[in-house]
N, C-alpha and C positions, 0 to 999 in steps of 0.2 A: 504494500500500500504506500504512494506518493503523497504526502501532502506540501501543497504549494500552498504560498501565502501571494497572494494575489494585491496588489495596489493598482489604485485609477486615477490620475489628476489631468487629463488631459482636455478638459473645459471646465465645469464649473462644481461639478460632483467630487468630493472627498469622501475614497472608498476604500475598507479595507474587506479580504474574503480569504477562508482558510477552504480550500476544496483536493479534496479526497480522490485521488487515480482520476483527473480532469472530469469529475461528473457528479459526486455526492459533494452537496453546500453544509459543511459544517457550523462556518459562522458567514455572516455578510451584512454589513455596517456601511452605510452611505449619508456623508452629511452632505445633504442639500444647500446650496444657495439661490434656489429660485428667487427668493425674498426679496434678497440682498438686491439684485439685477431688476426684477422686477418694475423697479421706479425710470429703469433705462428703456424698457422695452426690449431688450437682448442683454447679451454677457459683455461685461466692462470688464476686459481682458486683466490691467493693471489690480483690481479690487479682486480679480478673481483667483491672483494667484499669490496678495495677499493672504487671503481667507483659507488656501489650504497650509499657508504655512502655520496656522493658528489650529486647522481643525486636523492635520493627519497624524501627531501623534496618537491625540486622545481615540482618535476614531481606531488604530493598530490596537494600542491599550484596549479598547471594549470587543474587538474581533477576536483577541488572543481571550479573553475572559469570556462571551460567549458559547468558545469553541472548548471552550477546560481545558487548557493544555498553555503550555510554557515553550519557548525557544529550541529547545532540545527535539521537540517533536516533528520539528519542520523539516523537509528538504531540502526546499528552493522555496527563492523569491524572485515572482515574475512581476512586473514594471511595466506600463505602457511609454513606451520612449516615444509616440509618433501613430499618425499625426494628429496633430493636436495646436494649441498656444502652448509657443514657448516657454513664456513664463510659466504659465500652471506646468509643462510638462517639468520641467526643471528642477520642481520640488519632489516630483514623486522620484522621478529617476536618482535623486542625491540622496534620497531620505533610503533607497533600494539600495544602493551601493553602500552607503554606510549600514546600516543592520546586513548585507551581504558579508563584508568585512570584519565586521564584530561579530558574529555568530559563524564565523567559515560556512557561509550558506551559497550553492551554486546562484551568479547573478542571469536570472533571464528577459532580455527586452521584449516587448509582445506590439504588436502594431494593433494598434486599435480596433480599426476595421476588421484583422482577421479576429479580434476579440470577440468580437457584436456576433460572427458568423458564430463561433464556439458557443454563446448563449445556447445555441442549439443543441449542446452535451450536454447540460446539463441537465440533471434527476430531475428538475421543477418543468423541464418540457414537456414531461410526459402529460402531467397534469391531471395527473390522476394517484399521485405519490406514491407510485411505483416507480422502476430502473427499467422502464424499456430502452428497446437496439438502439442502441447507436446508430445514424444517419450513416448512410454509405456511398460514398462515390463512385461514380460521378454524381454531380448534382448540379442544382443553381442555386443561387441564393441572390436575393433583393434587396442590399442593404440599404435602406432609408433613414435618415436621419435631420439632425439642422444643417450639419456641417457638408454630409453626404449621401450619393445619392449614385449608387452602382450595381449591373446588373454580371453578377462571379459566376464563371463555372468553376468549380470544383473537380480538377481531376485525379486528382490523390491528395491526401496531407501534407499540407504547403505547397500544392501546385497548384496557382490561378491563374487561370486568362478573362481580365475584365473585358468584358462583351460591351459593356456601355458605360457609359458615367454624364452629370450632368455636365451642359455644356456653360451654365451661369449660374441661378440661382438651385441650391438643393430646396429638395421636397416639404423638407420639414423649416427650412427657412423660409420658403414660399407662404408656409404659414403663418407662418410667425408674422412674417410682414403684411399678410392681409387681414389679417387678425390684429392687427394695431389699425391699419385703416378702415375697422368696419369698427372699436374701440370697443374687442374684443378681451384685450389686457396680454399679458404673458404669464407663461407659454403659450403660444398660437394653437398649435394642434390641437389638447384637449378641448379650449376654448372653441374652434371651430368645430369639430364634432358635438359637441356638446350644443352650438344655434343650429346646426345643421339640422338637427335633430327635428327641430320646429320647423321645418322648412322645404320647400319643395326642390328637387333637387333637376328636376327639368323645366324651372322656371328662367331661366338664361341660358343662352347656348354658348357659353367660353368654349374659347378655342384648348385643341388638345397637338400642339406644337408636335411636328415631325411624329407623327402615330405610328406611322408605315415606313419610317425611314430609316434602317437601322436600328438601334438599341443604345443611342443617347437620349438623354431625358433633357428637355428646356421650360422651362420655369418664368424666368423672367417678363417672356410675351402675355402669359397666363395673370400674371401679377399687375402689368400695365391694363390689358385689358379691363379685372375689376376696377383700376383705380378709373379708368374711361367711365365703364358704369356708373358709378356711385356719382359724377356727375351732374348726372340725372338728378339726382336726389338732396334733400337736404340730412345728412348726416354729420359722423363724429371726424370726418378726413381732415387734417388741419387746413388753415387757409390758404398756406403756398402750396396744396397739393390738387384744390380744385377752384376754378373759376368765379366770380361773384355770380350767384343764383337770383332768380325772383323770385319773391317772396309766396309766388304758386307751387312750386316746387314740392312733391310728393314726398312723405319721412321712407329715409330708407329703409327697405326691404332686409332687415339683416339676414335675418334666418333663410329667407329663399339666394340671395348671395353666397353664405355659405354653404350652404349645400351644393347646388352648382360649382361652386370652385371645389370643394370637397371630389365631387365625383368626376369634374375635371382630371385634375394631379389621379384619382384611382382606378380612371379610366386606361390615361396612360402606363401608370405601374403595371397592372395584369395585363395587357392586350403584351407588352412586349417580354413580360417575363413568361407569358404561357407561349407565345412566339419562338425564345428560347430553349424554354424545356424541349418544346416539339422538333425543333431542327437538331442540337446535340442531345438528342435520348436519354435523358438523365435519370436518375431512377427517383429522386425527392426534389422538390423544391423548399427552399428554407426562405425566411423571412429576416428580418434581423434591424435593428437601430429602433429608436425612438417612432417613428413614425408606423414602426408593424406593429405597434399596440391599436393603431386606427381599426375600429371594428366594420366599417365597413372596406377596407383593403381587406383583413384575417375574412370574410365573409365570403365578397369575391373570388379571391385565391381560392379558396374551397371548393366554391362552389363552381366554378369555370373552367379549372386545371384538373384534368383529371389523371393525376398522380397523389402518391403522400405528401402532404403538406405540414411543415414544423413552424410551430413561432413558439416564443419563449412567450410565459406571461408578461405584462407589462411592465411590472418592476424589472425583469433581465432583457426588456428590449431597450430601457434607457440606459445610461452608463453607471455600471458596476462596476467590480473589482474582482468576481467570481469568473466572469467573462473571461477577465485577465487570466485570472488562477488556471481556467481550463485549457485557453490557448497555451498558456505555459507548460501546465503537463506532457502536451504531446512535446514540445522542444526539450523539456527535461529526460525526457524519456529516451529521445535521438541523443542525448548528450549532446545536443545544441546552445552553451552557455557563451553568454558574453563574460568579458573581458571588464578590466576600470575606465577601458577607452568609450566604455559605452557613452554612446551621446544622446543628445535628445535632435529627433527629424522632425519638426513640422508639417512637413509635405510627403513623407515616410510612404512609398510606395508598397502596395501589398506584397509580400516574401515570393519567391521562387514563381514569379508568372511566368506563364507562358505562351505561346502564340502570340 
C-alpha cells in the first residue's frame, strides 16, 4: 500500500489529501477562498497567493490529523508544479520540497490538468462507496474548467494527445464573465445553473462557434454575443458595457439568458466530445475540472454518448489535492520522482503527448 500526500495551490484553493494506492481518500482538507475574490468578480492573483501562505500549513496539520497517522506513514509527496499562477504555485511546490527534504520523502510534481483527469481514480467516482474498475484506456476525457478547457485522448498512463483546446476564453471562464454581466455574482457556473434553472433554454439562439470544425472550443464570440443581447434590455451590465437605453426598455430576461448560454457552451462540449469518442474508439469517456459538476453537461454526456461515462462528484471536479495524490501515485509507482531543481510551469504542458 502507497500512500501519497497530495498538495494543491495552483489558483485559489489551499488543499491538502492523504490517498491510498492513487484511489482510497483517507483525508482531504481544502481551504477555500471564494470569499476572499469574491468582491473582484475573479481570483486576485497577488491576494491569492498571499492566502495560501497563511492557510497551507494549518490545512497539512488537519489532513495528517484527519487521516490518524504521523510522517513516518507516508511515501511520497506529490505537488502541483503547473499550470497554474505563479505565485500560488510557488508556495505549494517550496512548502513540497521542504517536508520532501525533512522527512526523506520521494518529491513528485503533478500537472494539474493530468490531476483533474485522475479525479476519475478515485473511490468517491464510483458513487456508490464502493472500489469499482479502474477506467481503462484508451479513452477521452473533457477537461473543463475556469482556466481550461481540452478535449484528451488517453492512450496509456501518461500518454496524451490533446485533440482540442480552447482557442480564447475557457468554459468555465465564459461563465464567470457572463455571470457578472447578467449580476449573477461569483462563481459564474453554479450561479448560472442555478437562473438557468428558471428559464427557458430555447428562448435565444446564441451562437455555438466552430460546432463542426475540428475539436477547439471558442468562447469569446458566445460571451460578446450575450453582452449584444442584454442591450436590449434594461439590466445589471455596467455603463461602459452597454449603450444609453430609453427609458421603454424591457427588465432583463435573466433566467431565459442563462439558460440559453448555458446550453450554448453544452451544446458545444458533447457534440464534439461524442464526435471524438466515435472517430478514436475509446472504450470511456471521462469528465473532469470545475465545470463537469454542470448537471446539465453530466446529463447530456449520458444521455447522448453511448459509452461509460465517469465524473467525479462535484467536490473532486473543483481543485483538490487528492486529485494531486492520485496523479502522483501512478508516477510514484514508475519511480518517476523529481529532483530540488523542480520548478514551478505556468503554462506546464500535459506529460508525454502524443501525436
Amino acid at each position: 500500500m502507497a500512500l501519497i500526500l497530495g498538495l494543491e495551490t495552483s489558483c485559489d484553493e489551499t488543499a491538502a489529501a492523504i490517498v491510498s494506492d492513487g484511489r482510497r481518500i483517507l483525508a482531504n482538507v481544502v481551504a477555500s477562498q471564494v470569499e476572499l475574490h469574491r468582491q473582484y468578480g475573479g481570483v486576485f492573483p497577488e491576494m491569492a497567493s498571499r492566502q495560501h501562505v497563511l492557510d497551507i500549513v494549518p490545512v497539512i496539520r488537519e489532513t495528517l490529523s484527519r487521516a490518524g497517522m504521523d510522517w513516518s506513514a507516508l511515501d511520497a509527496i506529490a505537488v502541483t508544479s503547473g499550470p497554474g499562477l505563479v505565485g500560488s504555485l510557488l508556495v505549494g511546490v517550496n512548502v513540497a520540497k521542504g517536508i520532501a527534504w525533512a522527512k526523506g520523502l520521494p518529491l513528485i510534481g503533478v500537472n494539474h490538468l493530468e490531476a483533474h483527469l485522475y479525479a476519475n481514480w478515485l473511490d468517491c467516482a464510483a458513487g456508490n462507496g464502493s472500489l469499482a474498475a479502474a477506467p481503462v484506456p484508451p479513452l477521452i476525457c473533457l477537461i473543463v474548467s475556469g482556466g481550461h478547457t481540452a478535449l484528451v485522448l488517453m492512450t496509456d498512463y501518461g500518454q496524451y494527445a490533446i485533440l482540442g483546446q480552447t482557442l480564447d476564453d475557457a468554459a468555465g471562464e465564459a461563465f464567470d464573465k457572463v455571470a457578472r454581466l447578467l449580476g449573477l455574482g461569483y462563481p459564474g457556473g453554479p450561479a448560472i445553473q442555478a437562473a438557468a434553472e428558471q428559464g427557458d433554454p430555447e428562448a435565444f439562439d446564441l451562437p455555438r462557434a466552430i460546432l463542426h470544425e475540428g475539436y477547439d472550443f471558442s468562447f469569446s464570440g458566445l460571451k460578446t454575443a450575450v453582452l449584444r443581447l442584454m442591450q436590449q434590455y434594461k439590466g445589471p451590465a455596467s455603463a461602459e458595457q452597454r449603450p444609453e437605453q430609453a427609458p421603454e426598455a424591457p427588465a432583463l430576461p435573466v433566467a431565459d439568458i442563462a439558460a440559453s448560454f448555458q446550453a450554448a457552451v453544452v451544446d458545444v462540449l458533447v457534440v464534439k466530445t461524442k464526435r471524438a469518442a466515435e472517430q478514436f474508439r475509446v472504450r470511456e469517456v471521462l469528465l473532469a475540472g470545475g465545470v463537469a459538476s454542470n448537471r446539465l453537461l453530466r446529463q447530456r454526456v449520458r444521455t447522448e454518448i453511448d459509452l461509460p461515462v465517469r465524473f467525479p462528484p462535484p467536490v473532486y471536479c473543483t481543485d483538490n489535492a487528492a486529485m494531486v495524490a492520485a496523479a502522483g501515485h501512478f508516477k510514484y509507482i514508475s519511480g518517476d520522482y523529481d529532483g530540488w531543481e523542480l520548478d514551478v510551469q505556468p503554462r506546464l504542458p500535459l506529460p508525454g503527448q502524443v501525436g
